[in-house]
N, C-alpha and C positions, 0 to 999 in steps of 0.2 A: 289159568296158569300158563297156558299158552302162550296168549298174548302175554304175558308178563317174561316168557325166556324170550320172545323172538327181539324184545328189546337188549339182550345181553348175549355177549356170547361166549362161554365156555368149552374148555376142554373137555373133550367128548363128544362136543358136538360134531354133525358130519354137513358139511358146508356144500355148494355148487359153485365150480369157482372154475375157469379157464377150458371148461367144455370135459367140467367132471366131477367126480364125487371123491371129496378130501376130509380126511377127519382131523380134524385140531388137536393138534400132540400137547401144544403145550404154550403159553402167553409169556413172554418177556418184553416190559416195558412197551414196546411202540410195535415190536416185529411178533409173529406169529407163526411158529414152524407148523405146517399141515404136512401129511402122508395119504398118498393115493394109493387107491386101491390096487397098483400095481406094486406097492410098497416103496413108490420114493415120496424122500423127503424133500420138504425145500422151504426157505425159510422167507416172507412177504413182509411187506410195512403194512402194518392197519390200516393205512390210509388209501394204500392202492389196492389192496382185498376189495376193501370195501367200498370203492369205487369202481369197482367192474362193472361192465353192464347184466352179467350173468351172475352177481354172487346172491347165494341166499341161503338161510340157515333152513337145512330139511326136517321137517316136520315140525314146522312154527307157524303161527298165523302171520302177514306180512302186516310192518309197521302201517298204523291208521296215517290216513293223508290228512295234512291242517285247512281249516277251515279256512275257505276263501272270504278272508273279511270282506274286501274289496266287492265282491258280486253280493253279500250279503246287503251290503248298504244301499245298491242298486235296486233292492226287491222291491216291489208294492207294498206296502201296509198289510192290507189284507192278506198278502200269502205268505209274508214274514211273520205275521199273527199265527197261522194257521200251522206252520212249521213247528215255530215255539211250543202252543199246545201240544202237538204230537211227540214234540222232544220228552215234555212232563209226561206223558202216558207211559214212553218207553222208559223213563227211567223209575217210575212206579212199580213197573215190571221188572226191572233189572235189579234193584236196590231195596224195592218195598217201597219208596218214599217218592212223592212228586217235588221237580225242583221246586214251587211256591211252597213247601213244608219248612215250618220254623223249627228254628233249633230244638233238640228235645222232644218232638212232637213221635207220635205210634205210628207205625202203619195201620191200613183200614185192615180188617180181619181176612180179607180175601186174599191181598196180596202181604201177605205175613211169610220173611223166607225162613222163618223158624219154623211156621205150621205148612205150607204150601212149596211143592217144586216149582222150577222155572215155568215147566210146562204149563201146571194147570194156571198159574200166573196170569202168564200169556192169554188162557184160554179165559178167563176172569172177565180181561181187558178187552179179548173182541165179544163177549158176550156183552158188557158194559156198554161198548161204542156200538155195537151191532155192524162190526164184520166179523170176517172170515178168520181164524188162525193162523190162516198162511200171509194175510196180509198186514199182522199183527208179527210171525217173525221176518218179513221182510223189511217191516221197519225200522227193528233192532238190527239185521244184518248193515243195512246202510249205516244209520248211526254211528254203528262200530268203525266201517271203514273210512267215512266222508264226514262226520260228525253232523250240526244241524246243516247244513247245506246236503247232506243224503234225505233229508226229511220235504224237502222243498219238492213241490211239485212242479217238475220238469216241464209240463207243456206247455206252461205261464213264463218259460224263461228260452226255450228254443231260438235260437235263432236262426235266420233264413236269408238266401242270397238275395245280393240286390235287385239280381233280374228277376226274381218272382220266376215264374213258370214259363219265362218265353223260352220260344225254342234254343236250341243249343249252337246250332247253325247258323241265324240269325243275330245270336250273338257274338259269334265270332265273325260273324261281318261287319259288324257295328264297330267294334275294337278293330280292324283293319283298316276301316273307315277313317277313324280317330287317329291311329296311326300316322294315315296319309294326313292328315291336316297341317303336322305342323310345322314344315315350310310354305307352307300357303298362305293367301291371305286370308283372313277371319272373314267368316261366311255367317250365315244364320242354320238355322235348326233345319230349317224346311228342304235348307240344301244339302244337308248331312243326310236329310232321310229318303229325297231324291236317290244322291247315291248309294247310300247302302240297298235302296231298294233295287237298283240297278246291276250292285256287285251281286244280290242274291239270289235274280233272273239268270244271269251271264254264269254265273256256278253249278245252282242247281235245275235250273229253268222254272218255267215262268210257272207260278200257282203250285210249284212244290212245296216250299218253305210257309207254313201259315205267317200272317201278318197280323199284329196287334192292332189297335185302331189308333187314330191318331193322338189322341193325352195317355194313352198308357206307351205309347212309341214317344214321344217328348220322354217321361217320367224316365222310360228308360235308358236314352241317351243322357241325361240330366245323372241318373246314377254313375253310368260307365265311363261320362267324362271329368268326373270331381279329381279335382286339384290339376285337371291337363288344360285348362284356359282355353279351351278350344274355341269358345264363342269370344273372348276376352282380348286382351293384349297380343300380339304376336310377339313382340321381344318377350315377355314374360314364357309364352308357352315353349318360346325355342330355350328360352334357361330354362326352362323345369325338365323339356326332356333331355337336358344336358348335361343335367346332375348326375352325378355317377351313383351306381345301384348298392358301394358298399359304404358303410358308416361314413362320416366326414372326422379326421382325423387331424388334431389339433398340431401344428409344428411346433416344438421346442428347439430350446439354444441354449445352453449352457453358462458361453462367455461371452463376448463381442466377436463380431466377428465369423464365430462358425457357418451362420447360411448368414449370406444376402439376395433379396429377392429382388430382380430388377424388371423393370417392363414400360414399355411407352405409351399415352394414349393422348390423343386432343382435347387439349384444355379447353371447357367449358365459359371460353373467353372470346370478344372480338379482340385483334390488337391492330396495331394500325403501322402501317411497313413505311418506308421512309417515303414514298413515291407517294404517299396516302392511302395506297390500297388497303382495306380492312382484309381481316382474313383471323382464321384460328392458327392455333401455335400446338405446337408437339409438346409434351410435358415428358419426360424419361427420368425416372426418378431411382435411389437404390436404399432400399429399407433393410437395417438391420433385425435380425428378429429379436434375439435376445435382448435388445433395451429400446426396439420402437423407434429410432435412430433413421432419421432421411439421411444417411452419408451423402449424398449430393444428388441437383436436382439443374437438370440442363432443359431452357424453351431454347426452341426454334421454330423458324416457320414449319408448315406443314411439311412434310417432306424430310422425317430425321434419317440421315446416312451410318452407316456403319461405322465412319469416323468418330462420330458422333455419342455413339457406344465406347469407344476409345477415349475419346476426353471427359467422361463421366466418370471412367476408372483413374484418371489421373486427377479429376478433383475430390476423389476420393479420398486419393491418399496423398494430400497434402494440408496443411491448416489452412482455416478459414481465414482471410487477413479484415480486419478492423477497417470497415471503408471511413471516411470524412461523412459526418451526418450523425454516424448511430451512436445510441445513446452509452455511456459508461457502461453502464450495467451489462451490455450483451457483451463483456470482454471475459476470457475465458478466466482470468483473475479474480473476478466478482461472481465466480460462480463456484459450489459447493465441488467441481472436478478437479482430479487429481494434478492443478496448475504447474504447483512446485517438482513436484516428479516428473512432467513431459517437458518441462523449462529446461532441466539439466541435459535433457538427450536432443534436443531442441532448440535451437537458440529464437526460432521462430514463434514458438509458442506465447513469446513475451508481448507480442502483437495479435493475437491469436483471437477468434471470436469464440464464444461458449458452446462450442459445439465438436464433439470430438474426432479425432480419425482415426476409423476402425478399417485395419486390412482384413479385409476377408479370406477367408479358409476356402470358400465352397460359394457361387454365384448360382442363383435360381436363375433361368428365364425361358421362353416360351422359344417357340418356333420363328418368330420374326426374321426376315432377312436381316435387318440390322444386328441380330446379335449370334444368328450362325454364319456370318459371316468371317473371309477370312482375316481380317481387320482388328474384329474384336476377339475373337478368338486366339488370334497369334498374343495380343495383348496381354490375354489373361494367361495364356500359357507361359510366355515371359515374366510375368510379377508373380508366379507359381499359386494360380489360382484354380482351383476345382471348377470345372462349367456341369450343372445337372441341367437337363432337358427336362419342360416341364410334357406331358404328355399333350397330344392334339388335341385340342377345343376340351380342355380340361384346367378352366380356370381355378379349381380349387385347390391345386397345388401348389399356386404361388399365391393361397389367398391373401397372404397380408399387405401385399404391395395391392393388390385390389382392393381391398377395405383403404386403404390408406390413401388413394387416390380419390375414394367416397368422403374419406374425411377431410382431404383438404377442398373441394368443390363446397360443403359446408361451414367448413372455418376461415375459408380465403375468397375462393373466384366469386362465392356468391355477393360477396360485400366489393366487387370491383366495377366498375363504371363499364358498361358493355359486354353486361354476362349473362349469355345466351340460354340458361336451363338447361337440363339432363337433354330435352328431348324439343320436337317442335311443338308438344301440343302444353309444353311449361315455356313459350317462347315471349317473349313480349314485341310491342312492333316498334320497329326497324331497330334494331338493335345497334347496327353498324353507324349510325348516326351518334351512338354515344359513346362510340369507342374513343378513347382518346389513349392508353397506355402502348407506346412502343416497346417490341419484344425487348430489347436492352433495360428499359424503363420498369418493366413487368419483372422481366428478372431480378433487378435490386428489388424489389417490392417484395417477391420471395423469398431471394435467400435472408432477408430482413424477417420475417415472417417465420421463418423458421426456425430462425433464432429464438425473437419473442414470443412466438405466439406457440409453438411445438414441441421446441425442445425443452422447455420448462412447463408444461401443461402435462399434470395429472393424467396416464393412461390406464383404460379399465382394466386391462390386461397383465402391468406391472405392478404387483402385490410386492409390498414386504413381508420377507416369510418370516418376520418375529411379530409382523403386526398386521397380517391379512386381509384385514377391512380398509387399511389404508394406502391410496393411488400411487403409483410414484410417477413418477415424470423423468420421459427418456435419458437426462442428464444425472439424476438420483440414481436412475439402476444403472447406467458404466459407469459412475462410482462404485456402489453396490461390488460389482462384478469384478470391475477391478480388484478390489482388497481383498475378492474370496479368491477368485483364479490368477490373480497377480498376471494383468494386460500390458505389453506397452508394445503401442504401435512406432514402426519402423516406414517413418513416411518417406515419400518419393526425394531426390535429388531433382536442382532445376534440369540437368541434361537428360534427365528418364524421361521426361515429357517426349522427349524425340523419338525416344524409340518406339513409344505407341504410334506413331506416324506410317500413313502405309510406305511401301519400298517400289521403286522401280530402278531395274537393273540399269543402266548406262556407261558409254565411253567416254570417256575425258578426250573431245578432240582439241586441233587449234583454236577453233572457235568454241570449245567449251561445252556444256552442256546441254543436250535436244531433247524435251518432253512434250510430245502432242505439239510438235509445231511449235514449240515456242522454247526457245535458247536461253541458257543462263552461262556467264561467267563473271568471273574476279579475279583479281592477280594473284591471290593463293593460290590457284588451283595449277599455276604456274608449272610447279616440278611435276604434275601427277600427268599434265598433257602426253596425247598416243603412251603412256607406258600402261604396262599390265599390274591389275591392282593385287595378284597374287592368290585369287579364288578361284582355281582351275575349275570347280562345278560351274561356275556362270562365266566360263570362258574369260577370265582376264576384265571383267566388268566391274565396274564401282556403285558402292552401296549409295541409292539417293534417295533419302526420303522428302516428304513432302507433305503439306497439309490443303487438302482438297477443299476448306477455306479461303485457305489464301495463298494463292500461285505467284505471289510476287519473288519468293523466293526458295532454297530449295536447301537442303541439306546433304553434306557428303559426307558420307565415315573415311577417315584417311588414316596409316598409321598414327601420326601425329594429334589426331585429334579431327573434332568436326569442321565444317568450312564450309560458311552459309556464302550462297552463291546467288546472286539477284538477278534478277530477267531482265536482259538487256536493254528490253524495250519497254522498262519502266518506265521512265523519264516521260515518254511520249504518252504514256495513260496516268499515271501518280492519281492511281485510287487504288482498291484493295476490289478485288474479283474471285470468284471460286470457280472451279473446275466447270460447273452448270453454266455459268457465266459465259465462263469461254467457248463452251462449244455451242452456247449460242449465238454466239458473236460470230461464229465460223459458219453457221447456216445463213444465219442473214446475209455474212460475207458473197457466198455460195449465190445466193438469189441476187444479189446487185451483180453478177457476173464479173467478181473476181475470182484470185486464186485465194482457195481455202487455205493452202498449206503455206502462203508468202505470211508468215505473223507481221510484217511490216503494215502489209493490208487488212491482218485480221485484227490489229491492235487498235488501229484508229477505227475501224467500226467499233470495238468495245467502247474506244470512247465515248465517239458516237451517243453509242446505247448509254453510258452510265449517265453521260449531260440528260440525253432528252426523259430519262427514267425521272430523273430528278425533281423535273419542273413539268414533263409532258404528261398526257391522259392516262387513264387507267387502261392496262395491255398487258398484252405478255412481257414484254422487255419490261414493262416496270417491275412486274413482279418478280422478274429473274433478278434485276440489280438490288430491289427490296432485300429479296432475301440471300444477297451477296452481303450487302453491309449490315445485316442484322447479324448475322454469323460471325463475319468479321471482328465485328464489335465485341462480340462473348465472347469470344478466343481466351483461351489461359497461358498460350506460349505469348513469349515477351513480341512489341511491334518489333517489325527488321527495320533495320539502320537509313537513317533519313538517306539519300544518298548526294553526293557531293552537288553542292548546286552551277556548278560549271558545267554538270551535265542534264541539270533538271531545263525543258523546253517550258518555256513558259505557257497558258493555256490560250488558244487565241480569244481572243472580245468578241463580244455578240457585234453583229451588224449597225445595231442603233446605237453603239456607244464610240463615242470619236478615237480616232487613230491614235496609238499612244505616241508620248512624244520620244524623240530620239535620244539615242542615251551614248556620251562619248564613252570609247574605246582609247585606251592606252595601247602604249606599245607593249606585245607580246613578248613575255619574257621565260623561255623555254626552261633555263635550268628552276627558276623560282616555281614555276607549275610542275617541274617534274619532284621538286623539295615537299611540293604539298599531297605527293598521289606517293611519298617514299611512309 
């Protein structure tokens, strides 16, 4: 009867509940008022009573705990046999009746609970079996609490530490040991036990600590190192001890938009630079979460800048445009996305590839100088975007731009001419021999790619939640999303591109603009000459931006509007150079024993450099001009304006090819050339 109240509980009863003895006044619905023995009242939910760690009904037996199906199924045969029969004995005792008694069936006359108490029952049952009494009700007491797993004989199911009985000392050397391993290079066993035998002299001194012999010393580094790779891979053991100690937590997203996880890594590609140098390319990619979504995906050579980070958000948010080549179908019109709705806010959308643009709320990325930089930063502060920092050497917080970079290495670079494996020991030989894709050439090849092959490809991740089993593909769910949270992105203007551009402060002299040695002007900038630009914090200076691509020309903020300003000494190079570029064209200058800071002198060595990069051997100068006009190339701001060819120098002939011939001059007609520069 006990057990049968401590399953309920009733008014009257006296409970233990918050470090005391309360009696139950009275049950309404879900609440319960109790009164302590100092006479207050106060009134609980059932559900937080009864979830205390202290509550218990006094003077009741405590609810029986449920059988561990789970260990039951684990048992041996034989001792799961063995259990069962004792379970029948005890409930012979308890009931009269063995569980194998069929329906209907008497108890045997011994254990009859009409003619015999529990007791002599009991006493029946170890006379039967030939034990003890006591070991006939300690049967029944387990039963009662653990059910047939209290019947299981326990020292057939113990379990014991891995180390067995080594010492305690010893093992905590060995895990210290292990410890140190894994920035190291992968050793063997014999030199794992070298040292620990060494850490355990140097601690305790020598022949204090007993020592196992040498297969029970394996056996036992073989336990203590499972799943640390310590004899194994090194990349693998440095991820494993990298994983973070608390659960892995899945990220959600709502709408489009709300996180984007952005991050760079080297594409598992040779490409091939204009100079021919082979070499790998930077891949920086930015995945939406909520619909799986590459918003855009910038290669460069090795070496991605902070700029770089900056034009990734501007091709974020603007539409894809429909290049010459690709097929109908990748047009954002033949595709199941909300066409006609971004068409009306958009007149660009009409041209538009199937792939959409999501402004982001909130940007994941990692620690990289490219993206805490102040470049990308000022950027994203400007387009009023959230930056989260992802924590140090803790990839799992931006995992899905990592999974995602595993899945284009599988669904793209491994099917390209010249693709190098994860690693060198998946390398094949000379790889660089079949590289044939330039970074420009590679790039169409992906954003094509990501059209066809990604943004319409079933992702495991995107369930429809009326139909669960089935995939959706990143362009089904921002439809999806759209029509439940009602999306529409507010894409860039062509002049927003500038302002992601980094800034340097400058005068407006007579001669125009000075950056790093090298001058820009143009007749606009005419009225803004020696005046002050009205920015008392930067001292009367004018805003100049620029693109560390391409230094041909430079941008001014003026009341009036912008006013692109070209570097004087175009004419004399008329090729496109980056910031890298030039100031290695200033070093070399420096070595030929000029002056670094005449740009007169440091323009013709870029030329110099960019001719012999072009046609000459494999070097530094090639790779710097390589990866000048690969950059170049990819640019999303418009080319700057051819310039007048009355000022363009023509380039001189190689040696070997005859003098050109002479070319008649007219007479010079000053008002007619001043009509064509009005």
């Amino acid at each position: 009867m006990a057990a049968e109240r401590g399953a309920v509980l009733r008014p009257g009863d006296w409970i233990t509940y918050d470090d005391g003895d309360h009696l139950v006044v009275a049950l309404a619905g879900t609440s319960v008022r109790l009164r302590s023995q100092s006479g207050t009242e106060s009134v609980v939910l059932a559900s937080h009573l009864m979830a205390a760690p202290d509550f218990a009904v006094t003077g009741t037996e405590p609810l029986p705990a449920p059988e561990p199906s789970g260990l039951l199924a684990t048992l041996p045969k034989p001792v799961l046999t063995a259990a069962k029969e004792w379970e029948s004995h005890v409930l012979e005792v308890n009931t009269g009746l063995p569980s194998s008694a069929k329906p209907g069936a008497s108890p045997r006359p011994e254990y009859d609970p009409a003619e015999h108490p529990l007791v002599e029952r009991a006493q029946a049952k170890a006379d039967e079996l030939g034990v003890g009494l006591r070991t006939v009700n300690e049967k029944r007491a387990r039963y009662a609490r653990q059910g047939l797993w209290g019947l299981v004989d326990q020292r057939l199911v113990r379990t014991s530490e891995p180390t067995g009985r080594a010492d305690a000392r010893l093992v905590a050397a060995i895990r210290e040991v292990l410890d140190a391993e894994t920035h190291t290079s992968t050793g063997t066993r014999s030199r794992l036990i070298r040292r620990v035998i060494k850490a355990v002299e140097m601690t305790h001194g020598e022949g204090v600590v007993p020592l196992p012999s040498k297969n029970t010393f394996y056996k036992l580094i073989d336990a203590l190192s499972a799943g640390r790779h310590t004899f194994g891979s090194a990349v693998t053991r440095r991820q494993a001890a990298n994983r973070p100690q608390g659960p892995f937590t899945p990220t959600f997203a709502d709408r489009p938009g709300e996180q984007v996880q952005i991050d760079s890594t080297p594409l598992d590609v040779m490409v091939v630079l204009d100079s021919g140098v082979t070499a790998r390319a930077d891949l920086t990619i930015a995945v939406d979460v909520a619909t799986r979504t590459v918003c855009a995906a910038v290669l460069r050579p090795v070496g991605t800048k902070a700029v770089d980070a900056s034009l990734l958000l501007a091709r974020m948010l603007v539409p894809e445009p429909m290049r010459p080549g690709w097929s109908a179908s990748l047009r954002m019109a033949a595709s199941r996305m909300p066409h006609m709705r971004l068409l009306d806010v958009d007149a660009r959308m009409e041209q538009a590839a199937a792939k959409p643009v999501i402004v982001p709320d909130t940007v994941v990325i990692d620690g990289g100088k490219v993206f805490i930089s102040d470049t990308f930063l000022r950027a994203c502060e400007r387009l009023g975007i959230s930056v989260q920092r992802a924590r140090p050497r803790t990839p799992t917080d931006k995992a899905i731009v990592e999974a995602t970079f595993s899945s284009i290495n599988t669904l793209f670079t491994q099917h390209l001419a010249g693709y190098t494996g994860r690693d060198v020991s998946r390398r094949g030989e000379r790889v660089e021999d079949r590289a044939v894709w330039t970074v420009p050439e590679l790039q169409d090849l992906l954003d094509e790619w990501l059209l066809a092959g990604w943004q319409v490809r079933p992702h495991s991740t995107l369930r429809d939640p009326f139909r669960p089993k089935r995939a959706m593909s990143p362009n089904d769910k921002y439809a999806s999303l759209v029509a439940a949270c009602g999306y529409l992105p507010l894409v860039l203007r062509g002049e927003d591109y500038l302002e992601l551009l980094p800034v340097a402060w400058r005068a407006i002299n007579d001669y125009g603009i000075q950056i790093s040695y090298r001058t820009y002007d143009c007749p606009a900038l005419g009225p803004h000459r020696r005046e002050h630009s009205g920015i008392t914090a930067k001292r009367g200076l004018w805003e100049v931006h620029y693109d560390p691509y391409d230094l041909s020309q430079v941008f001014v903020r003026t009341p009036g509007g912008w006013i692109t300003a070209p570097w004087t000494q175009w004419p004399l190079v008329n090729a496109p150079f980056a910031d890298f570029t030039w100031q290695h064209a200033r070093r070399l200058a420096a070595e030929a024993g000029l002056d670094d800071t005449n740009e007169t002198a440091v323009a013709r060595v870029l030329d110099s450099l960019l001719t012999r990069a072009e046609h000459g051997p494999d070097s530094r100068s090639a790779k710097v001009a390589a990866r000048t006009r690969t950059a170049r190339t990819a640019r999303t701001v418009p080319a700057p304006a051819a310039a007048p060819e009355t000022e363009r120098r023509a380039e001189p002939e190689p040696e070997v090819q005859p003098p050109a011939a002479a070319v008649e001059f007219g007479i010079f007609d000053a008002h007619a050339e001043a009509e064509r520069w009005l």
